[in-house]
C-alpha positions in Angstrom: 19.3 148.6 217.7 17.3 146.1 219.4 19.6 143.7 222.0 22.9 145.1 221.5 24.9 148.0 220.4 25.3 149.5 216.7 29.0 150.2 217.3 29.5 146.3 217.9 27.5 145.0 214.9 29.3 146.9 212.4 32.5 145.7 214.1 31.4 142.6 213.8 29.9 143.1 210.4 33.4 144.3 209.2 35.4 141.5 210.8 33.2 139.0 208.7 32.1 136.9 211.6 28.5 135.7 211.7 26.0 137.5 212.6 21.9 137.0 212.6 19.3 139.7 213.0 15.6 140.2 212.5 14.0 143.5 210.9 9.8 143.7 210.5 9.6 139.9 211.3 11.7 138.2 208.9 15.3 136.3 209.6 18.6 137.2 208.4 22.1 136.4 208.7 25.2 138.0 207.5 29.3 137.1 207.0 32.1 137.9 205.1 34.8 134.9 204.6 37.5 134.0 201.8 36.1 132.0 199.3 38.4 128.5 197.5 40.0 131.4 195.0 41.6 133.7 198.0 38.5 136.6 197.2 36.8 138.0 199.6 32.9 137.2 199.6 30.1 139.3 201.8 26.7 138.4 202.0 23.2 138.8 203.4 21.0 135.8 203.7 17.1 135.6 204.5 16.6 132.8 206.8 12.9 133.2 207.4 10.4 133.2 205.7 12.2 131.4 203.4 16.0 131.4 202.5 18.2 132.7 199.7 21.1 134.8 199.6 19.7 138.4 199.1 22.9 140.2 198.6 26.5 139.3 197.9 29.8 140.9 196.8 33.4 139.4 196.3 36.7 140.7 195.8 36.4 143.9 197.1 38.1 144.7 200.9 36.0 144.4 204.0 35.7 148.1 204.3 34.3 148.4 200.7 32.1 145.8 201.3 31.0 147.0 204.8 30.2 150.1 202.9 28.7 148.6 199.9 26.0 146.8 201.8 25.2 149.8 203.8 24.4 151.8 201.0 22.0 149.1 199.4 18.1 149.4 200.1 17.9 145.4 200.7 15.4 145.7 203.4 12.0 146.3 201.7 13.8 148.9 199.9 15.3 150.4 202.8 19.3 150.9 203.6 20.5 149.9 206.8 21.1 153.4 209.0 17.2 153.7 207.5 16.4 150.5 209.8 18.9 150.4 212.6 16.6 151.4 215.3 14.4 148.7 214.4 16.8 145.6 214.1 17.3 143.1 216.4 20.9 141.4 217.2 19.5 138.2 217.9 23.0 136.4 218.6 24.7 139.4 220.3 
């Protein structure tokens, strides 16, 4: 990781709390929160290029989700250990 320490993002990843990153030039920004129902919601957005929400789940814990969204290719069909070395904690 790029500008900070993997231990920390995934801490910070887990906890829900924002956090923005770049991989092979493109944006993104991540966070977990309780949506209006009381479930709780993760997702990835793209911020540049463009936006949209790239990946979400809700109502599973923060350690499922955590896990969920590690396992998922959702960087150019990569999974996120397959990346780390290459992201960039822009907000670390």
């Amino acid at each position: 990781m790029i500008n900070g320490n993997t231990n920390e993002f995934i801490d910070k990843l887990w906890g829900g709390e924002e956090v923005i990153f770049t991989y092979n030039g493109k944006k993104y920004f991540s966070q977990g929160y309780i949506t209006d129902e009381g479930k709780y919601r993760f997702e990835l957005q793209l911020w540049e290029p463009s936006a949209e929400v790239l990946w979400s789940i809700e109502d599973y814990s923060r350690q499922e989700s955590l896990e969920l969204f590690m396992s998922e290719p959702l960087f150019e069909g990569k999974k996120f250990w397959d990346i780390e070395k290459n992201i960039e904690w822009v907000d670390s």
